[in-house]
N, C-alpha and C positions, 0 to 999 in steps of 0.2 A: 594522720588526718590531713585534710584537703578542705580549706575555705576560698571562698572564691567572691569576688565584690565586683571583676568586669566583665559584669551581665548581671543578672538577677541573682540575686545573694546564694551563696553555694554553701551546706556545711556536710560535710563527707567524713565520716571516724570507719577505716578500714575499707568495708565495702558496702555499706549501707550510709543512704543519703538521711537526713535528718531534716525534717522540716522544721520550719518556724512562723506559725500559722500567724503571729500575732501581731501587726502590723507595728503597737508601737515597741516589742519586744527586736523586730528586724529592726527597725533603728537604732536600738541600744547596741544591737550587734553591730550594726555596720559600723556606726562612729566610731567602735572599739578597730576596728579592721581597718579603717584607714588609716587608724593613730596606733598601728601595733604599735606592740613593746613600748608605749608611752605613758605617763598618767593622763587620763583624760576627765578633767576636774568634772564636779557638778553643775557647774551653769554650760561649758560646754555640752553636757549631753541635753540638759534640761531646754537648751534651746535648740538641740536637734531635733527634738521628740514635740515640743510642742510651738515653736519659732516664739512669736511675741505674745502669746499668752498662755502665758505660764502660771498653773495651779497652784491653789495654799498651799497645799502638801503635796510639794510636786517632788520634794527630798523622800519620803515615806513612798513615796505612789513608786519613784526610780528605784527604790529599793526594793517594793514587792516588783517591777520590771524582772531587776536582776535575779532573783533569787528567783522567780519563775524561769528564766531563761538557762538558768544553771541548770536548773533540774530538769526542763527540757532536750539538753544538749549530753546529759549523760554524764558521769562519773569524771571519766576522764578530760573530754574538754570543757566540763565545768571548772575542772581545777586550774584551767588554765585563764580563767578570769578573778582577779589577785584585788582585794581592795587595799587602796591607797590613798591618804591623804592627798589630796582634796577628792577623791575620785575611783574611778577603779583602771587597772589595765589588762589588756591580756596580752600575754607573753607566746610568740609562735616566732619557727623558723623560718626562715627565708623559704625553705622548701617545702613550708606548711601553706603559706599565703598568696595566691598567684600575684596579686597586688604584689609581694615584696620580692617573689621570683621576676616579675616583670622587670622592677627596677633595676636587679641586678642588671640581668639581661640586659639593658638597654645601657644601661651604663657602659659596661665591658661593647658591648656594641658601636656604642660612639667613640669610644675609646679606641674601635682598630679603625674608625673611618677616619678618627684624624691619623692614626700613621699611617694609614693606605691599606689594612690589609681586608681586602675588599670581597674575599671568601670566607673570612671568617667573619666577619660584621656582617655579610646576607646570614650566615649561619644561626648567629646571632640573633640579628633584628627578629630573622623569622619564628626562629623559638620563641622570642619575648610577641609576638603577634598573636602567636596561636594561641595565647593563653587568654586571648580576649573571647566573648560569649555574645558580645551585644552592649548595648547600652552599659555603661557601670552604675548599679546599685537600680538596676531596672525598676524593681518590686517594693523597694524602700520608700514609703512614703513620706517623708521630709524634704519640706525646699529649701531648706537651711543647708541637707545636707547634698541634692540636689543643685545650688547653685554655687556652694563652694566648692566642689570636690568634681563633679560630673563634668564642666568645662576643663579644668585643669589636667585634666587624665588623658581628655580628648585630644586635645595640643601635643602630650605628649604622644600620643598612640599616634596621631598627624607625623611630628617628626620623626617617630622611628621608622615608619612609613618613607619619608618622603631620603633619610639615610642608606634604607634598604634598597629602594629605586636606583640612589644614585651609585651605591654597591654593584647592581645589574649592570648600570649601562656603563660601569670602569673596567669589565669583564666583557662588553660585548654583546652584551642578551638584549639589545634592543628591539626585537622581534617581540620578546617573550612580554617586556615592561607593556607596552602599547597600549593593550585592551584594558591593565588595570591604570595606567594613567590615564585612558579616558573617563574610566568610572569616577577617578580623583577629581580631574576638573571639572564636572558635571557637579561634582557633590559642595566643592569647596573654588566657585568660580572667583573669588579674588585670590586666591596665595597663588603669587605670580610664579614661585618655583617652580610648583608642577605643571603651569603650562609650559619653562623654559625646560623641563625634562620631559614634556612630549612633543614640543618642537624638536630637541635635537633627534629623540628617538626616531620620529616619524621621519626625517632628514636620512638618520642612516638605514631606514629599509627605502630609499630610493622614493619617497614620497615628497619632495621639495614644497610643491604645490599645496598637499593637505598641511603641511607646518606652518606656511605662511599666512591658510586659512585659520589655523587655532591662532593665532597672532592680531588677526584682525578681530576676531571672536571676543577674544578676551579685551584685547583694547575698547569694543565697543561698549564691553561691560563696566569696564573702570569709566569710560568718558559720563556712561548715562548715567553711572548707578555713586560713583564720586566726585568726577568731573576732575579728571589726572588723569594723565597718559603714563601706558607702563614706563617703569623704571629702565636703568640704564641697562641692567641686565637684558633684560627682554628685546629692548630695542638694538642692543651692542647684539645679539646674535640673531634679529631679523636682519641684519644689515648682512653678517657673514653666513647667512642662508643665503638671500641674495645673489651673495659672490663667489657663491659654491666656495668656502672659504675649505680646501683640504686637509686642514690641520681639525677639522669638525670628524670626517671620516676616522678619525683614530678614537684613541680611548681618554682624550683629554677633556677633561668637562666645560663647558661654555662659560665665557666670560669671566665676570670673577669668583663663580664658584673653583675655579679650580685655581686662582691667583689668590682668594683671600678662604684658608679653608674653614669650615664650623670651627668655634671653642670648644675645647671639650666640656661635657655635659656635665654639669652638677652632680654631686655626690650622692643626693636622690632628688627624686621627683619633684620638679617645681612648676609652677604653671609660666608657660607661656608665651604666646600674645593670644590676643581676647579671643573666644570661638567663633568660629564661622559657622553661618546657614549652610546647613547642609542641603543641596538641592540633586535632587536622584535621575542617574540614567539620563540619555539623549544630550544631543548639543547645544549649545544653551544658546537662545535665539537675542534677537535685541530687542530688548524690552521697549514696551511705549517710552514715550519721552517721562513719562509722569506717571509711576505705578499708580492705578488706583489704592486710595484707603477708603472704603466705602463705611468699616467696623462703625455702627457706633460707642458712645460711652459705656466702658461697662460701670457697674454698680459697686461703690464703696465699702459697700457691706456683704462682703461673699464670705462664707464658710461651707467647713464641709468639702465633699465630695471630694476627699482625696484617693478613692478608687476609680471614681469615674475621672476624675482627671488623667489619671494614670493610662487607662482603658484608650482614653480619646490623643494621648500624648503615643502610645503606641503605633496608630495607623502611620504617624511620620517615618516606622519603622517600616511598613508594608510598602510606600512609596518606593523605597530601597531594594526590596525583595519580591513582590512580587510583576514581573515582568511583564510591562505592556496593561495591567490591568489598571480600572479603575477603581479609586480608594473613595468607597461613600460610608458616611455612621449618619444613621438615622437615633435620634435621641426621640424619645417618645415618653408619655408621664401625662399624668391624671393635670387638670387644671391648675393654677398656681403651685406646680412642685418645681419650681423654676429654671425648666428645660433653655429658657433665653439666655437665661442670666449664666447658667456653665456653660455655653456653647459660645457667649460673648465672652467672659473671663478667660477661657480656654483659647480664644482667639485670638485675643490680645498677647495674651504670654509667647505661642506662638510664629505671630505675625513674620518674624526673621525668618522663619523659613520658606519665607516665600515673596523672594525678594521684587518677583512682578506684580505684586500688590495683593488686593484683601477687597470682593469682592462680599455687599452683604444686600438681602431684600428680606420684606416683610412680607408675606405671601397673602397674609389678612384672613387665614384660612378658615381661623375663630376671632370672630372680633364682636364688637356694641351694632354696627349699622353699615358698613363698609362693604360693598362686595368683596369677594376672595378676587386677587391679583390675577391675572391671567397670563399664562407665561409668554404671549406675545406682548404683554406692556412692561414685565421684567425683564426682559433681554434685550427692550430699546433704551431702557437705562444701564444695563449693564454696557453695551456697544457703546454709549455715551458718556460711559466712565473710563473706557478702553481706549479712548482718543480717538473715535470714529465721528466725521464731521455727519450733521444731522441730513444733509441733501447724498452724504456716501452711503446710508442705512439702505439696502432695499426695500422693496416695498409688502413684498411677500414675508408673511411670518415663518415659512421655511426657508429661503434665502438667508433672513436673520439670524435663524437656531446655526445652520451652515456656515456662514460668515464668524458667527460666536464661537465655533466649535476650533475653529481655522485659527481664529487668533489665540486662544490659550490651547493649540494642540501644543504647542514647545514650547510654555512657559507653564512657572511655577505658582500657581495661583492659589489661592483658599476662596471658596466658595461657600457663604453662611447663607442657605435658605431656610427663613425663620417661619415658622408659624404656621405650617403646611396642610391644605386641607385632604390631599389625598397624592399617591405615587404618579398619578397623570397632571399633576399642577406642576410637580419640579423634574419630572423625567427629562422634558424638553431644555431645562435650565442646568443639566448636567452637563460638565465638559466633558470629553473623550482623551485629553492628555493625562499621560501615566505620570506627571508630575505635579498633577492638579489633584485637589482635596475637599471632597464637599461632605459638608455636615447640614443637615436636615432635620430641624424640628417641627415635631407633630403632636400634635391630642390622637390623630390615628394611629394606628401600629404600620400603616404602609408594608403589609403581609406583600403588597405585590414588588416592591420595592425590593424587600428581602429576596422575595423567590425567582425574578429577572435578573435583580442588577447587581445581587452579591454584597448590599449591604448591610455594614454590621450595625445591630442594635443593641442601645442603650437606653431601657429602659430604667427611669426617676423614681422613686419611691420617695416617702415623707421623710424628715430628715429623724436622723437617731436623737434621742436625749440631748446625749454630747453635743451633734453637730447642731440642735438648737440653740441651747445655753450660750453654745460659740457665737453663733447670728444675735443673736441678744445680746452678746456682750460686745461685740460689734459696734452696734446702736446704741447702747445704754450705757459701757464700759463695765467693767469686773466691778468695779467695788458696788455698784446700785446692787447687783446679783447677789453680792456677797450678804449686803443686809440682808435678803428677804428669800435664802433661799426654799423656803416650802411657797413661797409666790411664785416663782420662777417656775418650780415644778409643777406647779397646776400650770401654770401659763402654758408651759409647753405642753401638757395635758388637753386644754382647751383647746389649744391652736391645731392639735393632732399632728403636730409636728412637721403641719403645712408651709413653704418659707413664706410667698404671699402671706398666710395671714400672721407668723410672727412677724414678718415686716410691720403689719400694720399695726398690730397691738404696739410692737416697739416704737413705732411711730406714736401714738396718742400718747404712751408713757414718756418719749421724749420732749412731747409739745409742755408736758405738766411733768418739768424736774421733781418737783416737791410732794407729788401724789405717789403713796408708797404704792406697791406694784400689787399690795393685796386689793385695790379698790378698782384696779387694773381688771386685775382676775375673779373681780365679783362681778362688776359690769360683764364678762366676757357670757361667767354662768348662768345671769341670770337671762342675756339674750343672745347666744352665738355672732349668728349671723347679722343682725344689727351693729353689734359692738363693733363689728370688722368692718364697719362700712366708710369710703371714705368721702361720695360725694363726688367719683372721677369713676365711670363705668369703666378704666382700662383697670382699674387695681383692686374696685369693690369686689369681694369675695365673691358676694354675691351673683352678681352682677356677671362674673368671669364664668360663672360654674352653669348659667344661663345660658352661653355661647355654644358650651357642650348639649348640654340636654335640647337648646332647640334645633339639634342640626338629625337631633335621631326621627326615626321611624316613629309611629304611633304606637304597633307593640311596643319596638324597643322605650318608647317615653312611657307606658304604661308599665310596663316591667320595672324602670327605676323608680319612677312614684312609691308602684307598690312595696319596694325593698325599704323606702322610709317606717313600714309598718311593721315589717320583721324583727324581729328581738336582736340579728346579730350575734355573736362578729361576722360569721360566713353565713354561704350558703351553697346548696348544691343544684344538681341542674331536675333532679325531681321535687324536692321543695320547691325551686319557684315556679316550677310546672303548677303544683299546688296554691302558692299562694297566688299566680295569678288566674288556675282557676280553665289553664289551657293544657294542651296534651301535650310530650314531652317534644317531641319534635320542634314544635315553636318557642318554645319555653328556651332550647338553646340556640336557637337561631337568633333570639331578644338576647339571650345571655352575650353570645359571641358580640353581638353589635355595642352591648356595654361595655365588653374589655377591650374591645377594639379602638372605641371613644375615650379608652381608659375611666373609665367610670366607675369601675370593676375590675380587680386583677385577680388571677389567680395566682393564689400563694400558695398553694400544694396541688396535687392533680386530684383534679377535682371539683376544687372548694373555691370561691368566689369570693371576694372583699373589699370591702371601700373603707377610706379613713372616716373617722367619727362627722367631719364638718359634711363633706358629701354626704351621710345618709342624713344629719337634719335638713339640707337642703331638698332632697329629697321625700323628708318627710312634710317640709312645710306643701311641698309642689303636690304631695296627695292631699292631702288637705283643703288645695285650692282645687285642686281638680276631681276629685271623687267626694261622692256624697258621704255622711254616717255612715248609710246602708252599706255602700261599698267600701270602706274600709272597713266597716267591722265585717261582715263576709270575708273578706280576705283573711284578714285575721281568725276567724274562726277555720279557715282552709289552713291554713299554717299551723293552727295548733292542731289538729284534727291528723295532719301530715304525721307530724312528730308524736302524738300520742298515738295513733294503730302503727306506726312501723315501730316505735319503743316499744309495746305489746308483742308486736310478733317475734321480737329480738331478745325478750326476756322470755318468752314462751323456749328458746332455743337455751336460753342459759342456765334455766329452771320449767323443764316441762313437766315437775309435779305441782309445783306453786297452783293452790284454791286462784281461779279469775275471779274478776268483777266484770260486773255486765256494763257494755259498751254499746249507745243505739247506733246506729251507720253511721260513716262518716258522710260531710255533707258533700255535694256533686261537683264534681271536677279536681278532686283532693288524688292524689296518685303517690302513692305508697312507695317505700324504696323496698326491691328486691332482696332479701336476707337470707339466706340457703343451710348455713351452720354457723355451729356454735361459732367458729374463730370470727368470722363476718360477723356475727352480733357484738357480741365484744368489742371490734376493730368499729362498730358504728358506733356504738358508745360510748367508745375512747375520743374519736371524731367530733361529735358531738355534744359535747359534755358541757361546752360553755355556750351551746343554741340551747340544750336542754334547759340549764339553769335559766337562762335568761327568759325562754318559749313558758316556766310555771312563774317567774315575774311578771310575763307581760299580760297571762290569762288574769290573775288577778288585779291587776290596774285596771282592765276591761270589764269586769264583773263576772268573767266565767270560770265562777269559783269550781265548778265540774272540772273543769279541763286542769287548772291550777292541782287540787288535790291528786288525780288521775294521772295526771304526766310525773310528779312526787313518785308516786304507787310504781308507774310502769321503769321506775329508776333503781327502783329500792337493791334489788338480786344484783347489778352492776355493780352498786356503791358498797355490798357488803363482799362481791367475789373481791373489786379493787383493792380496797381500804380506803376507800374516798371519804374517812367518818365525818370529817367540818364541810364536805360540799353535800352530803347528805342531810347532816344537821340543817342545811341553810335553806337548802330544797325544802326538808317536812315544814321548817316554820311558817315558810310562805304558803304551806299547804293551810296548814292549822289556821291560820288567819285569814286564809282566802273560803274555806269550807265552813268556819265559823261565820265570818259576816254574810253566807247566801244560805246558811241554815243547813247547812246540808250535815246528815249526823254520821251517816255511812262514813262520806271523806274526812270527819274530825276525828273517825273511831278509828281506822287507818291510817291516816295524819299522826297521832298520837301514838299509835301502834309503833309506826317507822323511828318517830323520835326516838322513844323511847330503845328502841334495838340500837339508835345511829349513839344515843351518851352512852348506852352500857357498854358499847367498845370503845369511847375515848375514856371511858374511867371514870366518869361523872353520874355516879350511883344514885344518888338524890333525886338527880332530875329524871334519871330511867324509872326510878320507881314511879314516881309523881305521872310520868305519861304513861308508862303501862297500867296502873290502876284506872287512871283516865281513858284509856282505851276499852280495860274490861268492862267500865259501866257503861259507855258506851256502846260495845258490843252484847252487854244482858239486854238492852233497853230495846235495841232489833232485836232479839231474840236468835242474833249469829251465833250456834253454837262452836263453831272453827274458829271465830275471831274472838272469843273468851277463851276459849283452850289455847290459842297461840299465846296469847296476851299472857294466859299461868305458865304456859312453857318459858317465854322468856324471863316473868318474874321469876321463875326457880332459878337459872341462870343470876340473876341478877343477886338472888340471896346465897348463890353459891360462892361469887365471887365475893360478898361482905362479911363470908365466913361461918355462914348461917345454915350449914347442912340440911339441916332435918326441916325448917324452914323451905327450903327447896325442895325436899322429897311433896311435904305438903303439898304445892301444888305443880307440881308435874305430875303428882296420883288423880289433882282433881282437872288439870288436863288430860288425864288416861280417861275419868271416869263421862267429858263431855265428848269425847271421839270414839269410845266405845258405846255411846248412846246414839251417836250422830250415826254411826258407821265409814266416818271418816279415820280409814288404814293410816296413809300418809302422816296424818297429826298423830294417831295412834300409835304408830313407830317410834314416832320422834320422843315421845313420851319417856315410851317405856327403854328406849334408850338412856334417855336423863335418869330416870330415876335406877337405873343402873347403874350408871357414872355416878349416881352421888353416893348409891351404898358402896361402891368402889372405894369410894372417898374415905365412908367410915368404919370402914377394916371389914365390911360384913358382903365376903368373896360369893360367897353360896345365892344370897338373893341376886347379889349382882348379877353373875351368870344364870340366873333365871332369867331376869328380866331383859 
């Protein structure tokens, strides 16, 4: 077996790799794999896994970790994770763990540099190199384990490095060292060694001049960026460059590396001195006198987003790798999903790598009353934060962009463009250096951004359970949570799991310690978007979600109105064709412009959705803006949608099923295309929580037709499925929606469906009670199909309570209403039953008649 931790967690048994999908399972691993062969107590993992807030049953939760991680990993290297007092360990070989093959390596490596033997330490070093992948513990989500372990490793992978160089050039390979000591010095511009090991290099391939310019380089890095002049080293052999000092052209190493030699190294890995910024590729120019720090504050209360931090910590990797290019992440997310707040947090943590400063503007792209930023007034602050005197600015705004571009082409900058209204507001605001980094946040999706300038996106969604509770207990602390957690859980329910408005709910519950958090969560329900209000248009919920919807189109603002009317959770691009009532073509031209304002995401292909707070907003905004008339029109377009394509989808699933008569649907309502059986089904399946909600919402409106009728057009789905309790929930709504508009047909059918949906959960009582109810129903129309069905299933019903001949009774007296009606189909089924039941009672003969 083969684990591996320097790079993204590795686990290899033979020749198949072994995933471990589970973010906080890869941390239990990896803590084990730093600390083989060790006990690794419980609060050590316990604070790997969740740093300083840590769960009631966080002992029980780490236990179901491990015991899911065992069983994931397989027989064999489960057995190699051993519990132990305080903790667990896992036992692996040196040639099981690159981590522990490394160290050897590297040890036996320094070990032949302090006797000199300088072929076999490159041999060495380089073995223990190639075992590195990337970043250590890439994919592990933990900054516990992240800020102890991840520096430390680095230092060491630095000095094996920086041994195996000085290996080459005691051999001679000066030629060969060069191009990776310039990589070193660019990445790691104060460890003065490796500039005195590409001065001497550059020296002996007959470059005098370029050595004495890495000398000045780096000096002016220490003067600005510490305010020191290099050490005696560096300076003892710019002096014997100078003097063409002879004894350089040999294999003797400069100054007192070769008068005072390393200690040998530690018996394992230990960290140290502190990590350096790594800064990628090119010569590192002289920074301004005074890096800009433009970042502002970030916010006290951040949780979450330990993938997308991950995601956005990566690019630092792309700086490194890919060549000459520029590294842009556009962060994009529906209103308050708090696109600022991880692109600031993320910044800050950050900032060291980029030791020419931290460049940040507000673009204003959604705001209360501000114009959007113009990128000719962001680039005169930026030039004015760069150390550009106001009379040196030119006067042209391309002069500017050109000048801007000029002064961070060779330095390492981070560039935060927040709040952006489109890819032509921050395009001009981009730098062109391949060691500059710009993160770009939008309510747009900046589609053009993507498809010119290569960058990646990261799109925000609402935050999970977990990473709400966390934000709230942030503000509130664990124990408030801990009283009242079915409060907490609505809360994060109401809030939709938006951070804006748990900030603010956590906010009013922090103003009022002493108000338990249910009185929190009853204000919220009984008025959303009020409750969230704070009196500050940059933070009212409201207020925010305003900024969006007033920058759309009029389709596209009538499009989101009318999705406040729609039953939810999704929708598709012929529905809102439907609900608004337009043909499809514009229906997804309005739809695109939603999800492009993030107003609207797609969460499968296809299907369209917003969190709960956006669709009341939404809904309040048709309400102000459409009349009765026109939302209930829509609404009748919506149901009308979803009942004839349910019609024609069960018509595929059961094309003998008796119809009911349906009058047209009303004008501008557009049907989804259904061709076979599997596509009915697959719409079905699809649909299943529009459907349930589409027979809610006809009944809150009074259109107890449409309520009973969409039940009816469900029925053959929920009985091929086994959907029995989302059936049962469906007819009831029917029965009571068909009951109070008097309608007898839908109560008789209503009743009908119940009654079939309890006789398959086993609830015999209540199937009889609705099928009898059904059949009177259906004598009182005079339907003779829907009385023979009603005894079909009552026989059914008495066969399963044990009641034989009861059953025969009326599956004869449904044979005797279908052979009068001249309904075959009922007729069949009939005389089927009452063959199965003589089946039942030893009498083979009639059976096989009937």
């Amino acid at each position: 077996m083969w684990l591996g931790v320097l790079g993204p967690l590795h686990v290899q048994c033979d020749d198949e790799i072994i995933p471990v999908p589970a973010a906080k399972q890869r941390i239990v691993l990896a803590t084990l794999l730093v600390q083989s062969n060790r006990v690794v107590s419980f609060d050590e993992l316990t604070d790997a896994v969740w740093g300083g807030n840590v769960p009631r049953a966080a002992r029980a939760t780490l236990r179901n970790y491990v015991k899911r991680l065992r069983h994931g990993l397989g027989q064999e290297m489960a057995a190699r994770i051993r519990t132990y007092s305080p903790g667990y360990r896992i036992d692996l070989s040196e040639t099981e763990l690159d981590l522990a093959l490394f160290t050897r390596l590297y040890v036996d490596g320094g070990t032949a540099v302090q006797a000199g033997m300088w072929e076999q330490a490159e041999r060495l070093l380089g073995r223990a190199l190639g075992l590195w992948r990337g970043t250590p513990l890439a994919d592990v989500p933990s900054e516990v384990l992240r800020r102890g372990e991840v520096p430390r490793l680095e230092q060491v992978r630095l000095q094996a490095l920086e041994w195996r160089l000085e290996a080459q050039l005691h051999q001679g390979r000066h030629q060969e060292a060069v191009p990776q000591l310039h990589a070193l010095v660019n990445q790691f511009p104060l460890r003065e060694r490796l500039h005195a090991y590409l001065m001497l290099a550059l020296y002996r391939c007959g470059r005098q001049a370029d050595a004495l310019a890495v000398y000045h380089g780096v000096r002016r890095i220490l003067v600005d960026e510490l305010g020191v002049e290099p050490g005696p080293e560096l300076q003892a052999l710019q002096r014997r460059i100078l003097a063409r000092d002879p004894q350089l052209w040999g294999t003797a190493m400069p100054g007192h590396l070769d008068a005072e030699p390393d200690r040998p190294p530690p018996a394992r890995v230990t960290a140290l001195a502190g990590p350096h910024a790594p800064i990628p590729r090119a010569a590192v120019p002289a920074p301004v006198r005074t890096p800009p720090r433009l970042l502002p504050p970030t916010t006290r209360y951040f949780a979450g987003r330990a993938g997308e931090l991950q995601a956005l910590t990566s690019l630092l990797d792309q700086l490194t790798t890919t060549a000459g290019a520029v590294v842009i992440s556009a962060i994009g997310g529906a209103a308050g999903v708090g696109k600022t707040a991880l692109a600031l947090h993320w910044a800050h943590e950050v900032a060291g790598h980029f030791p020419h400063g931290q460049l940040y503007a507000d673009l204003c792209g959604f705001g209360p009353s501000r114009a959007p930023v113009t990128p000719a007034e962001a680039v005169r602050g930026f030039l004015t934060a760069l150390g550009v005197r106001g009379e040196a600015i030119p006067a042209s705004p391309q002069a500017q962009f050109g000048l801007y571009r000029s002064l961070l082409a060779d330095r390492s900058v981070l560039v935060i463009l927040d709040n952006a209204r489109d890819a032509e507001q921050v395009r001009p605001l981009m730098p062109s250096g391949p060691r500059c980094l710009t993160v770009v946040t939008s309510r747009d999706q900046l589609i053009g951004l993507v498809a010119s300038d290569g960058a990646n996106v990261l799109t925000l969604d609402v935050l999970s359970e977990a990473e709400s509770a966390e934000l709230l207990a942030c503000r509130l602390g664990a124990g408030r949570l801990a009283r009242e957690p079915a409060a907490v859980t609505e809360l994060i329910r109401l809030c939709a799991g938006l951070p804006l408005a748990l900030s603010i709910a956590a906010a009013h519950a922090a103003a009022s310690p002493r108000l338990p958090l249910a009185f929190v969560a009853a204000d919220l329900r009984q008025a959303r978007l009020d409750a969230l209000a704070t009196g500050d248009v940059a933070t009212d919920v409201r207020a925010v979600f305003s900024w969006s919807y007033r920058n759309l189109s009029q389709p596209g603002a009538r499009m989101f109105r009318l999705l406040g009317t729609h039953p939810g959770p999704d929708i598709t691009a012929p529905a809102a064709a439907s609900l608004a009532g337009v043909p499809l073509a514009p229906a997804h031209r309005a739809l695109a412009e939603l999800a492009g304002a993030h107003l609207l995401a797609q969460h499968c292909p296809g299907r369209l959705t917003c969190h709960d707070l956006l669709r009341v907003y939404a809904a309040e905004q048709a309400e102000a803006s459409e009349d009765s008339a026109q939302r209930r029109a829509a609404v009748h377009r919506i149901l009308d949608h979803y009942l004839y394509t349910a019609r024609a989808a069960d018509r595929l699933l059961d094309p003998l099923r008796e119809q009911i008569a349906l009058p047209p649907p009303a004008a501008g309502v557009t049907t989804e295309k259904i061709a076979s059986y599997g596509q009915a089904l697959a719409w079905f399946r699809a649909e299943r929580r529009v459907l349930r909600g589409a027979a809610a919402l006809a009944a809150r409106s009074g259109l107890g037709r449409h309520a009973w009728q969409l039940a009816w057009a469900q029925a053959t789905y929920f009985k091929r499925h086994g959907d029995w309790h989302d059936w049962v929930a469906v007819q009831r709504t029917a029965v009571a929606a068909a009951s109070q508009s008097g309608e007898v047909a839908g109560q008789a059918h209503a009743h009908f469906d119940l009654g079939r949906a309890a006789l398959r959960l086993g609830t015999y009582p209540d199937a009889l009670a609705h099928l009898r109810r059904a059949l009177g129903l259906f004598a009182s129309l005079g339907d003779r199909v829907g009385q023979a069905r009603s005894h079909i299933e009552l026989g059914r019903t008495f066969r399963a309570l044990g009641r034989v001949g009861t059953a025969i009774d009326h599956a004869s007296l449904a044979l005797t209403l279908a052979e009068g009606g001249g309904h075959q189909v009922v007729r069949a089924g009939a005389l089927n039953n009452i063959g199965y039941y003589h089946a039942h009672l030893g009498d083979y003969e009639k059976a096989l008649a009937r």
